[in-house]
C-alpha positions as CSV (number, residue, x, y, z in Angstrom):
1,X,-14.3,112.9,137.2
2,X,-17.4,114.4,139.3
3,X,-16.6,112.1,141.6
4,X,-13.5,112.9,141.7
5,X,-14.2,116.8,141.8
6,X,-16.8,116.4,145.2
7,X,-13.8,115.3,147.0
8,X,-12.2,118.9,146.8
9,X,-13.2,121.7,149.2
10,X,-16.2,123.8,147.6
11,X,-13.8,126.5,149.2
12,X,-9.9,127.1,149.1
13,X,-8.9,126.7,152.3
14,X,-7.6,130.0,153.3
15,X,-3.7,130.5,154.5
16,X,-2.3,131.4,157.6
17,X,1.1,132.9,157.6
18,X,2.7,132.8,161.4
19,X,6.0,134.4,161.3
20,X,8.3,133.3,164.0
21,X,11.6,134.7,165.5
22,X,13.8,131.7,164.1
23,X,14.8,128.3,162.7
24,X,14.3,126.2,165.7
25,X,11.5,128.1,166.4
26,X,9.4,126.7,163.2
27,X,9.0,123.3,164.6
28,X,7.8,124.3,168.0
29,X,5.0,126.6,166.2
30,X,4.5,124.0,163.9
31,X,3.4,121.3,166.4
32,X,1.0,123.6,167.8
33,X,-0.8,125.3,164.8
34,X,-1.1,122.1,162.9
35,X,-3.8,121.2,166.1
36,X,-6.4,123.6,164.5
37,X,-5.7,123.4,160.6
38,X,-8.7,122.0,158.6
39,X,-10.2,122.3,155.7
40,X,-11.0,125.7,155.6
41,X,-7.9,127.2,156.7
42,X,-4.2,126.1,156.8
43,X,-0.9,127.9,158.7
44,X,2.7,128.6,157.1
45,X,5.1,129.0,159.5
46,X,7.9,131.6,158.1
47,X,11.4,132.8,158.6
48,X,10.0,137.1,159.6
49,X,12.5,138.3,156.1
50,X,11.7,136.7,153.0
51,X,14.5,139.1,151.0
52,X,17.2,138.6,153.6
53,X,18.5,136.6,156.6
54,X,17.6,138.9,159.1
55,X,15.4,137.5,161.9
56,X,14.1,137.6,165.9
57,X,11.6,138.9,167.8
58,X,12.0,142.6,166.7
59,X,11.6,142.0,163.0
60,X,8.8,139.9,163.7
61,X,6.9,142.8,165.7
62,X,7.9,145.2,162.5
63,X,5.5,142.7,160.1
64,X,2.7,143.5,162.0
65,X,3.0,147.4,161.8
66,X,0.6,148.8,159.7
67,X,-0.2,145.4,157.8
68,X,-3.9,145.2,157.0
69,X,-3.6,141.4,156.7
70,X,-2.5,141.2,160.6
71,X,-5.3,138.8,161.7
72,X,-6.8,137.6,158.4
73,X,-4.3,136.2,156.8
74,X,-1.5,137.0,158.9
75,X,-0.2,136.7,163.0
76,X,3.3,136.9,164.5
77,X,4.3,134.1,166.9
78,X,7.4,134.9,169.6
79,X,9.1,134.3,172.6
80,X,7.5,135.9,175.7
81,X,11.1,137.1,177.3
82,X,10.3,139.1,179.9
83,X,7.3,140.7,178.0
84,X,4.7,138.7,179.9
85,X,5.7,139.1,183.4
86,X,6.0,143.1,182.9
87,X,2.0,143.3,181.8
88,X,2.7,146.3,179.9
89,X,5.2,148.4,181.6
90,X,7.3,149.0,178.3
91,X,6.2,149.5,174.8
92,X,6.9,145.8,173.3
93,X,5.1,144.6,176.4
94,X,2.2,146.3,175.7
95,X,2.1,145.6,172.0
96,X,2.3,141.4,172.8
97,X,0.1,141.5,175.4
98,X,-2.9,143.8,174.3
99,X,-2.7,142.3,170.4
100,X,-4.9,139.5,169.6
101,X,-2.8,138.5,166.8
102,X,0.5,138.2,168.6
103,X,0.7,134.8,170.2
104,X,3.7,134.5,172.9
105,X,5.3,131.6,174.2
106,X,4.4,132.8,177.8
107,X,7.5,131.0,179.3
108,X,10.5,132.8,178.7
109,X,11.4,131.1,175.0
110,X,10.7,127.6,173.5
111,X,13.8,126.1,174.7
112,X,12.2,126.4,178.5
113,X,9.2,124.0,177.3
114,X,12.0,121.6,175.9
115,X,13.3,121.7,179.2
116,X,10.6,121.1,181.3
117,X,11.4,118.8,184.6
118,X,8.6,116.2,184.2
119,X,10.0,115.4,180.7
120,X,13.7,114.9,181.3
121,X,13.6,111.6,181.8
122,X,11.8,110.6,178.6
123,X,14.3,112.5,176.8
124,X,17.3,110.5,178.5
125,X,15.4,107.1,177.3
126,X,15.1,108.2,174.0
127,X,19.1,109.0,173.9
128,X,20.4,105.6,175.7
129,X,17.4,103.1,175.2
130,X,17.7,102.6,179.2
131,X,14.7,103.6,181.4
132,X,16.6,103.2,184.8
133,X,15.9,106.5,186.8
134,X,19.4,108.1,188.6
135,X,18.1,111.5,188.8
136,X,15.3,113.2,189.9
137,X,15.1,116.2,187.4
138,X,11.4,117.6,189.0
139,X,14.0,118.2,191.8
140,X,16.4,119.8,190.0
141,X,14.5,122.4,188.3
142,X,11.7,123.2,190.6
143,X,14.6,124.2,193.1
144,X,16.2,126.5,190.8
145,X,14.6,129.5,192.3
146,X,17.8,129.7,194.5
147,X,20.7,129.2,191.6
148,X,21.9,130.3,188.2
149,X,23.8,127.6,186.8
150,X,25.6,124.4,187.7
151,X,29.3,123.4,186.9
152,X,30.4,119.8,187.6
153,X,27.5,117.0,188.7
154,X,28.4,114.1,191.1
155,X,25.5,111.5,190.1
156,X,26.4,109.9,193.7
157,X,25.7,113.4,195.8
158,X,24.1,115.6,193.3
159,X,23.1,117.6,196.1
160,X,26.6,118.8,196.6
161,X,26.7,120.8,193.3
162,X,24.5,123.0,194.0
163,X,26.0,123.7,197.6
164,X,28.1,126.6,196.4
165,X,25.9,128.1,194.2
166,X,22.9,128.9,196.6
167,X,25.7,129.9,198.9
168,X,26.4,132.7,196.4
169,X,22.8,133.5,195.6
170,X,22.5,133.9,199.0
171,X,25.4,136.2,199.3
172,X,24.3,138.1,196.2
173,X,20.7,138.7,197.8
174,X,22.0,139.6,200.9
175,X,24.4,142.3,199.3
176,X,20.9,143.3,197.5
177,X,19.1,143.7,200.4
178,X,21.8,146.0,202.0
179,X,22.1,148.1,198.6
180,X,18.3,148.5,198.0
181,X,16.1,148.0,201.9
182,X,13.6,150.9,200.1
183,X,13.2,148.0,197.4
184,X,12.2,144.7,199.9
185,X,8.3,145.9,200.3
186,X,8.0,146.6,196.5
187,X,9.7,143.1,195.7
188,X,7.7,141.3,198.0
189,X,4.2,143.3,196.6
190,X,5.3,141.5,193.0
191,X,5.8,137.7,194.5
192,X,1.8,138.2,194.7
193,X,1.0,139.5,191.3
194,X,3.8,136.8,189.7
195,X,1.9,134.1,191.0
196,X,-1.3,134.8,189.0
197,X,1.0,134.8,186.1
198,X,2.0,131.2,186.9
199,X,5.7,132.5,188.0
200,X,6.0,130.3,191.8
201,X,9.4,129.1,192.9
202,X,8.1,125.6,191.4
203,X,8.2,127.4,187.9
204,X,10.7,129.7,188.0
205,X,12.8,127.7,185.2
206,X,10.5,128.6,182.9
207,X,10.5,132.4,182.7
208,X,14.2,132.3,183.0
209,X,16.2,132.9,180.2
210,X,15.8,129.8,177.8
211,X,19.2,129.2,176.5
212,X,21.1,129.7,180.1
213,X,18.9,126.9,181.5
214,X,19.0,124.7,178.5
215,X,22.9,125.0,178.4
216,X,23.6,126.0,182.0
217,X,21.6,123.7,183.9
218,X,19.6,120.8,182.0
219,X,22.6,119.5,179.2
220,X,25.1,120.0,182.6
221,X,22.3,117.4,184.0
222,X,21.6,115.3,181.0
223,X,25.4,114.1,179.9
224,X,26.5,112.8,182.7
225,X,23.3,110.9,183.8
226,X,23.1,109.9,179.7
227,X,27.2,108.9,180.2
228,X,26.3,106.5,183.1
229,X,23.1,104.8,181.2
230,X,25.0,104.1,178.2
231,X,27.8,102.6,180.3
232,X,25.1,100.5,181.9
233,X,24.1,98.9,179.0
234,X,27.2,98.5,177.2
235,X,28.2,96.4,180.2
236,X,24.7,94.8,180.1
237,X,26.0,93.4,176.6
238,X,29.2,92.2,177.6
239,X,27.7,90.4,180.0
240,X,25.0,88.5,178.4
241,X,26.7,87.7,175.4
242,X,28.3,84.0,174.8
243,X,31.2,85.3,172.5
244,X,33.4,88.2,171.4
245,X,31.7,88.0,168.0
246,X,28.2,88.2,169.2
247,X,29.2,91.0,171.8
248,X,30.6,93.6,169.1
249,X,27.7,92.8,166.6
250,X,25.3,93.7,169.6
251,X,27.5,96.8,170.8
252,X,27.7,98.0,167.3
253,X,24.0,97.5,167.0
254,X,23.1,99.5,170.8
255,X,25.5,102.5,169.6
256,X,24.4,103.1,166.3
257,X,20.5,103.2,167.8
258,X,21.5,105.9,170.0
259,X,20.7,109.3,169.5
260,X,22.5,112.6,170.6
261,X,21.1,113.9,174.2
262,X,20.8,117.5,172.3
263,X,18.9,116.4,169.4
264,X,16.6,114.7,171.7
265,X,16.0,117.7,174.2
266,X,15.3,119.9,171.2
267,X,12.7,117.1,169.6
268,X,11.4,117.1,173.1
269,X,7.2,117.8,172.6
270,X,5.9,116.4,176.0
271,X,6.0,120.1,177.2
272,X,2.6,120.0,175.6
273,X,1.6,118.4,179.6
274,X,2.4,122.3,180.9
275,X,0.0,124.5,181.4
276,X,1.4,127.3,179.7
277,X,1.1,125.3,176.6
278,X,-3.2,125.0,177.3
279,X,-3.0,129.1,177.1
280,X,-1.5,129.1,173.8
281,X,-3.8,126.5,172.5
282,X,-6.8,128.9,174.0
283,X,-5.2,131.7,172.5
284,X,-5.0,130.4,168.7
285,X,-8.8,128.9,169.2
286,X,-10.3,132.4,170.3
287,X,-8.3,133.4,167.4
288,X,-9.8,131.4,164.8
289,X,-13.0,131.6,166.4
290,X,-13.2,135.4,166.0
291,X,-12.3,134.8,162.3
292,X,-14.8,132.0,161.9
293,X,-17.5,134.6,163.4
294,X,-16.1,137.8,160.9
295,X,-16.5,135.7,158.0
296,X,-19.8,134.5,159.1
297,X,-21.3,137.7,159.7
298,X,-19.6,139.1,156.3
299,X,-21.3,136.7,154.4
300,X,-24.4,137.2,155.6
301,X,-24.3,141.2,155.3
């Protein structure tokens, strides 16, 4: 039994809570907090209404009013939005970037480090089991600067999809530019201050708004290229295999160890290459390094 009693901490370890904005939200906090839990402190990630459904990123701002826990025993973990590019030119955007207890996503939400180019292909051979390359997704998104969304895909001349929509960007900007030529020099003075936020044509996918790239741009790329790989394989099977019997065990085997391109995307952690992901981990180890200190210097007052 005294054996058995050194083996817990002298110390309960002390809980975190991190309320977050929503459900699929919980697993991207998760993966990211559980880095830095030991035995002296542990995080519980948390719906922001524990006595009704209501959630996002302004009920998660209102735990941290006036709570005396903020930073001990309690932080508030969101989407950046737009809150990070504006450095403080509204209200919210001040609170999230001045607090040392609110923790941001920096991209625009969590759904824009799901998508993020370099990745994409991982996530289609997860989906199909086939690793052949078709399209080049870094290409894709880091030329998304110049369009919104993309209707239908030709895998043979992708490059035709996206024709019509710069053609209309390019239309919309130049009806911009007529409206608003007071505006150009002001524009052009914040391309410079964006780029030491990370924000470069490059990146631009990321501080857009998360959903309307996930389900705009990267599931418009990711079925079709998906469609073609499963096809690939399926015909792989039919012809390789010596008999009707063997080729329908086989294709019944392949389909049932394929997973949904959606799921996928959203289990999608190899975001955690991005730099905007190396902030965040900063951030929460400053934050438990401040703690760490407090409770050092308390102890020893």
């Amino acid at each position: 039994f005294n054996a058995a009693h050194k083996l817990y901490p002298k110390k309960a370890r002390r809980r975190i809570i991190a309320y977050v904005e929503s459900y699929d939200d919980i697993a991207f906090w998760r993966t990211l907090l559980e880095e830095f839990e030991d035995d002296e402190h542990y995080f519980q990630v948390m719906l922001p209404s524990a006595t009704s459904l209501a959630k996002g990123k302004k009920m998660v701002l209102m735990n941290t009013l006036n709570t005396a826990e903020l930073g001990r025993s309690l932080i508030a973990c969101v989407d950046s939005d737009y809150d990070f590019l504006l450095q403080g030119a509204t209200n919210t955007s001040r609170k999230i970037n001045r607090s040392r207890y609110i923790f941001q996503t920096y991209t625009y939400a969590i759904e824009n480090y799901h998508c993020f180019a370099e990745s994409l292909h991982e996530v289609c051979v997860q989906a199909t089991l086939n690793d052949r390359s078709i399209l080049d997704f870094n290409f894709y998104l880091n030329d998304f600067h110049t369009y919104t969304s993309l209707r239908e895909i030709n895998l043979r001349h992708p490059e035709k999809s996206l024709e019509s929509l710069q053609q209309r960007v390019n239309q919309k900007l130049a009806e911009l530019k007529r409206k608003f030529p007071h505006n150009i020099n002001q524009v052009n003075g914040l391309r410079t201050e964006f780029k030491e936020l990370g924000l470069v044509p490059e990146t631009t996918y990321l501080y857009m708004q998360g959903h309307h790239v996930m389900d705009n741009v990267v599931m418009k790329l990711l079925i079709p290229v998906c469609t073609v790989l499963r096809r690939e394989r399926e015909q792989e099977i039919k012809r390789l295999a010596e008999h009707n019997e063997q080729f329908r065990n086989e294709l019944t085997c392949y389909q049932n160890s394929q997973v949904n391109v959606e799921i996928m995307l959203k289990k999608n952690v190899a975001y955690k290459r991005l730099f905007h992901y190396d902030w965040l981990r900063q951030d929460i180890s400053e934050y438990l390094e401040e703690g760490k200190n407090k409770e050092e210097k308390k102890q020893r007052s």
